[in-house]
C-alpha positions in Angstrom: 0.0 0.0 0.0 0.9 3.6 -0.7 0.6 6.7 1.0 1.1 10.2 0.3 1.7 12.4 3.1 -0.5 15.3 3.1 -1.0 18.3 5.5 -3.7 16.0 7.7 -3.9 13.1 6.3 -2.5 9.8 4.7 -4.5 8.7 1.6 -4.6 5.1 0.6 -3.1 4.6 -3.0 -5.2 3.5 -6.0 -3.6 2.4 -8.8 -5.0 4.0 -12.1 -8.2 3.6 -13.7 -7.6 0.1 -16.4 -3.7 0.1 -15.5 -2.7 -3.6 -16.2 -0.5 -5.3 -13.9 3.1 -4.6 -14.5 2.4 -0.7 -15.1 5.5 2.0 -13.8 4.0 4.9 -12.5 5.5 7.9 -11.4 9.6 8.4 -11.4 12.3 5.8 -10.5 12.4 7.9 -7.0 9.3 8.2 -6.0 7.0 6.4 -8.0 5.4 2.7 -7.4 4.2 -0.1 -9.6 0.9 -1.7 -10.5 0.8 -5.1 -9.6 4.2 -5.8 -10.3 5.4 -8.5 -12.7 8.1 -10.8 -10.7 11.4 -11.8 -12.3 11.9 -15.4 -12.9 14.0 -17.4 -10.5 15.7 -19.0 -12.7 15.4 -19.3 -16.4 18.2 -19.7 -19.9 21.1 -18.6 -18.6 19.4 -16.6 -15.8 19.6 -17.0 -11.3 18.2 -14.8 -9.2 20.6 -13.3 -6.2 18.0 -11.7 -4.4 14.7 -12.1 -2.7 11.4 -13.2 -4.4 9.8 -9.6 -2.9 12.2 -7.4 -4.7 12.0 -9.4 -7.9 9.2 -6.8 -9.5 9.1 -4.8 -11.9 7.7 -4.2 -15.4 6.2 -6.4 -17.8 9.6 -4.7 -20.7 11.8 -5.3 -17.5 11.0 -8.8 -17.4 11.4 -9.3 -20.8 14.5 -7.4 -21.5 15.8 -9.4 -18.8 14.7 -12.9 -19.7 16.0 -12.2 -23.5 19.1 -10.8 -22.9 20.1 -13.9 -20.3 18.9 -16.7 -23.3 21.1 -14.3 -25.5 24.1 -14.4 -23.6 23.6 -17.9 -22.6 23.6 -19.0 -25.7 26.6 -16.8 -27.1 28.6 -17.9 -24.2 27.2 -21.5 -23.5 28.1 -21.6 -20.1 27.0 -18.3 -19.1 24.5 -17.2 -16.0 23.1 -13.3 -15.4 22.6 -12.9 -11.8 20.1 -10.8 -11.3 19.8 -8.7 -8.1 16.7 -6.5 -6.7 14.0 -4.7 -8.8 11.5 -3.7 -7.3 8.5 -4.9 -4.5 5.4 -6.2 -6.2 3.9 -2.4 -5.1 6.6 -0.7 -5.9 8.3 2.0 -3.3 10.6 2.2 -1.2 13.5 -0.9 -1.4 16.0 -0.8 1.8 19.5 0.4 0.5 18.4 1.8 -2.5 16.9 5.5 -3.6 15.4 4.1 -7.0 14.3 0.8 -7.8 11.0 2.4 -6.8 8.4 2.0 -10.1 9.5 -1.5 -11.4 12.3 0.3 -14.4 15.5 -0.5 -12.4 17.4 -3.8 -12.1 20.4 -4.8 -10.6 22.8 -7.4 -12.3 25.9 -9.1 -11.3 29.2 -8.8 -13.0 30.5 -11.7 -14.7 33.6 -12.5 -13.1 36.7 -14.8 -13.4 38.4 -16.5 -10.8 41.9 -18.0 -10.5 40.3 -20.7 -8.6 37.3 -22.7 -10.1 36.0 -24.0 -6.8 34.9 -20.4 -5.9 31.1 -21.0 -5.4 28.0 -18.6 -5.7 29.1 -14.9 -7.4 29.3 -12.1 -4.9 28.9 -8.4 -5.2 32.6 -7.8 -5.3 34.1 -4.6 -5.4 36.0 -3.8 -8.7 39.2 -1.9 -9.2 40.4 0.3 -11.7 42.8 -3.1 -12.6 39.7 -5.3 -13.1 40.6 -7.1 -10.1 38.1 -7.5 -6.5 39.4 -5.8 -3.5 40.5 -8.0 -1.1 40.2 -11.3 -2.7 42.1 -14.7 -2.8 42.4 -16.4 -5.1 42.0 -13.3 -7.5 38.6 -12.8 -9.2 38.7 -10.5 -12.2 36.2 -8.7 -14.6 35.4 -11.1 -17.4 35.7 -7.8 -20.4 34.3 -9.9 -22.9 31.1 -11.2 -21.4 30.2 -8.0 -19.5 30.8 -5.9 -22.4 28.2 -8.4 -24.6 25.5 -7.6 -21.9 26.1 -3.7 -22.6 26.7 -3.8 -26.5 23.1 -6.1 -26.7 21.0 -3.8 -24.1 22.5 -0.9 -26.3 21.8 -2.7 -29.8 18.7 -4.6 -29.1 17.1 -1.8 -26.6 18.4 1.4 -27.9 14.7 3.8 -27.0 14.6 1.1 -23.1 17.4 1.4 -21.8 18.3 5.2 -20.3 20.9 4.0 -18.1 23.5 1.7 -17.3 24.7 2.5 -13.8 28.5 1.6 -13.2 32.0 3.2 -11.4 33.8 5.1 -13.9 36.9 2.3 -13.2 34.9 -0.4 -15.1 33.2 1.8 -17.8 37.2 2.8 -18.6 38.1 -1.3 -18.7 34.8 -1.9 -20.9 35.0 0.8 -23.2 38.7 -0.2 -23.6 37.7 -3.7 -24.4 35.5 -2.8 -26.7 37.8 -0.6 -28.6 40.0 -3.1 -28.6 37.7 -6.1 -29.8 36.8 -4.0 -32.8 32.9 -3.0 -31.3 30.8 -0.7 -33.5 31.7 2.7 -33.2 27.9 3.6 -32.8 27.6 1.4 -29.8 30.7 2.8 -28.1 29.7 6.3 -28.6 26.0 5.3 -27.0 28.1 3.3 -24.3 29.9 6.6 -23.4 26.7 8.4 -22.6 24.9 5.6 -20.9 27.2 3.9 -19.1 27.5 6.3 -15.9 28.7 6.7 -12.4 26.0 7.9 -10.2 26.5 10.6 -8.3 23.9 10.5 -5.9 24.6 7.1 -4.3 27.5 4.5 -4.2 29.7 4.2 -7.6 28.5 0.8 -8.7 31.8 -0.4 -8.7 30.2 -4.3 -7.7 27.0 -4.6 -10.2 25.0 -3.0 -13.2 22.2 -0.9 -12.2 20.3 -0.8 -15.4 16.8 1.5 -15.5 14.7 1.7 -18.6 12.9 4.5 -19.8 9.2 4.3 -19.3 7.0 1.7 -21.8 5.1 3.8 -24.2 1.9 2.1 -22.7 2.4 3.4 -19.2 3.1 7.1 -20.2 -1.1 7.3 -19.4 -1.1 6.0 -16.0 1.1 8.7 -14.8 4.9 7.1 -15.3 7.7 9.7 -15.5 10.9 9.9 -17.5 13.7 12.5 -15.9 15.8 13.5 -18.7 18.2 13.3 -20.5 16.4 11.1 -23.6 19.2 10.3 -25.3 18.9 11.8 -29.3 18.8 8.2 -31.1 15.5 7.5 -28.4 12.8 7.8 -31.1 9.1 6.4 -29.6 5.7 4.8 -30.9 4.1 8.1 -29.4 6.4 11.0 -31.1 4.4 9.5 -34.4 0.7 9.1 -34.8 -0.2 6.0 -36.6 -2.1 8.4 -38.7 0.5 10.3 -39.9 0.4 10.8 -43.6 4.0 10.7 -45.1 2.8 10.7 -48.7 3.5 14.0 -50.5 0.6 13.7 -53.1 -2.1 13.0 -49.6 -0.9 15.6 -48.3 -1.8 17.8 -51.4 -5.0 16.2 -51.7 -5.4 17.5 -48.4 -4.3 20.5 -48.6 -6.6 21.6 -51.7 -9.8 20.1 -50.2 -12.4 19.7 -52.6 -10.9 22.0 -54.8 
């Protein structure tokens, strides 16, 4: 349940007229989430870290999500996105978090190597500018190549979703590096320099992804809010009416009437 606080009183939250389950409303700060949509325990190349009641989010969330774990799985064959908290089924307020509020933000694990293969369940570990955890033996380092083909497909695949990809400037450096190096589309690297960002509100992300998606065109009506920037290659269902006429000799005809 949500309240609003008010000068006397503490109103109940109703979720909008028709909004189906899985609707964002409001901002990633302060908004909450229509009968949230939960992310899978496990599916293709997919674990869940965290909690079932922070597993929430949108119905695109979930499906971004799901698709880009089957992608990498089977790119990689071996490999598993670990996916952290979302949202609560409501939405609001998650403990150690300031977003993750409307169902549009996700946390996911770095893929990592470690010098020893008995090393068990993936942690949050903290990331140096070296690629290396903090404090860790046997080493564990940044896998480059599989971390930088979950950015390059979020960026390709979901180019008008995805508004951010939350992470320390240390890793952006090594992944845009990487992705120099690998021979990476020069489009996608120059989208990856604007998305991929250090947050300067809360910790530097220097142990996960936080990715947040802009809002689904659907739930612009029930009150869900994008804070800027929109990126210049965003371009959504709603900037053009399925109307629109694009032929020059309709729009003559038009134009002269019954002339």
């Amino acid at each position: 349940m949500f309240c609003a606080l008010a000068a006397v009183s503490c109103t109940a939250f109703e979720p909008p007229p028709l909004a189906p389950p899985g609707t964002s409303v409001g901002g990633t700060n302060e908004g909450w989430l229509v009968d949230g949509i939960q992310l899978p325990a496990e599916a293709e190349g997919l674990q869940a870290y965290r909690a079932a009641d922070t597993r929430y989010g949108t119905g695109r969330l979930r499906d971004v999500v799901v698709e880009t774990a089957a992608y990498l799985s089977g790119r990689f064959g071996d490999a598993v996105l670990w996916v952290g908290d979302a949202s609560p089924r409501s939405g609001g307020k998650v403990s150690g978090h300031h977003s993750h509020r409307s169902g549009r933000d996700v946390d996911l694990l770095f893929f990592a190597r470690a010098a020893d293969a008995s090393v068990g369940r993936p942690r949050f570990h903290t990331f140096g500018a070296d690629g290396l955890a903090v404090g860790v033996s046997p080493p564990v380092s940044l896998d480059l190549e599989r971390n930088w083909a979950l950015v390059q497909h979020l960026l390709e695949t979901y180019p008008t979703d995805v508004q951010w990809i939350f992470v320390s400037t240390g890793v952006k450096t090594a992944l845009l590096a990487h992705a120099l190096a690998a021979g990476a589309p020069l489009d996608v690297v120059e989208r990856a320099l604007s998305v991929l960002h250090q947050p300067s509100d809360s910790t530097p992300h220097d142990d996960h992804f936080h990715v947040r998606l802009y809002c689904a065109t659907e739930d612009l009506a029930s009150g869900c809010a994008d804070v800027p920037p929109i990126w210049p290659w965003v371009r959504r269902t709603y900037d053009r009416a399925p109307h629109a006429v694009v032929d020059d000799a309709t729009l003559l005809d038009l134009a002269l009437g019954e002339l």
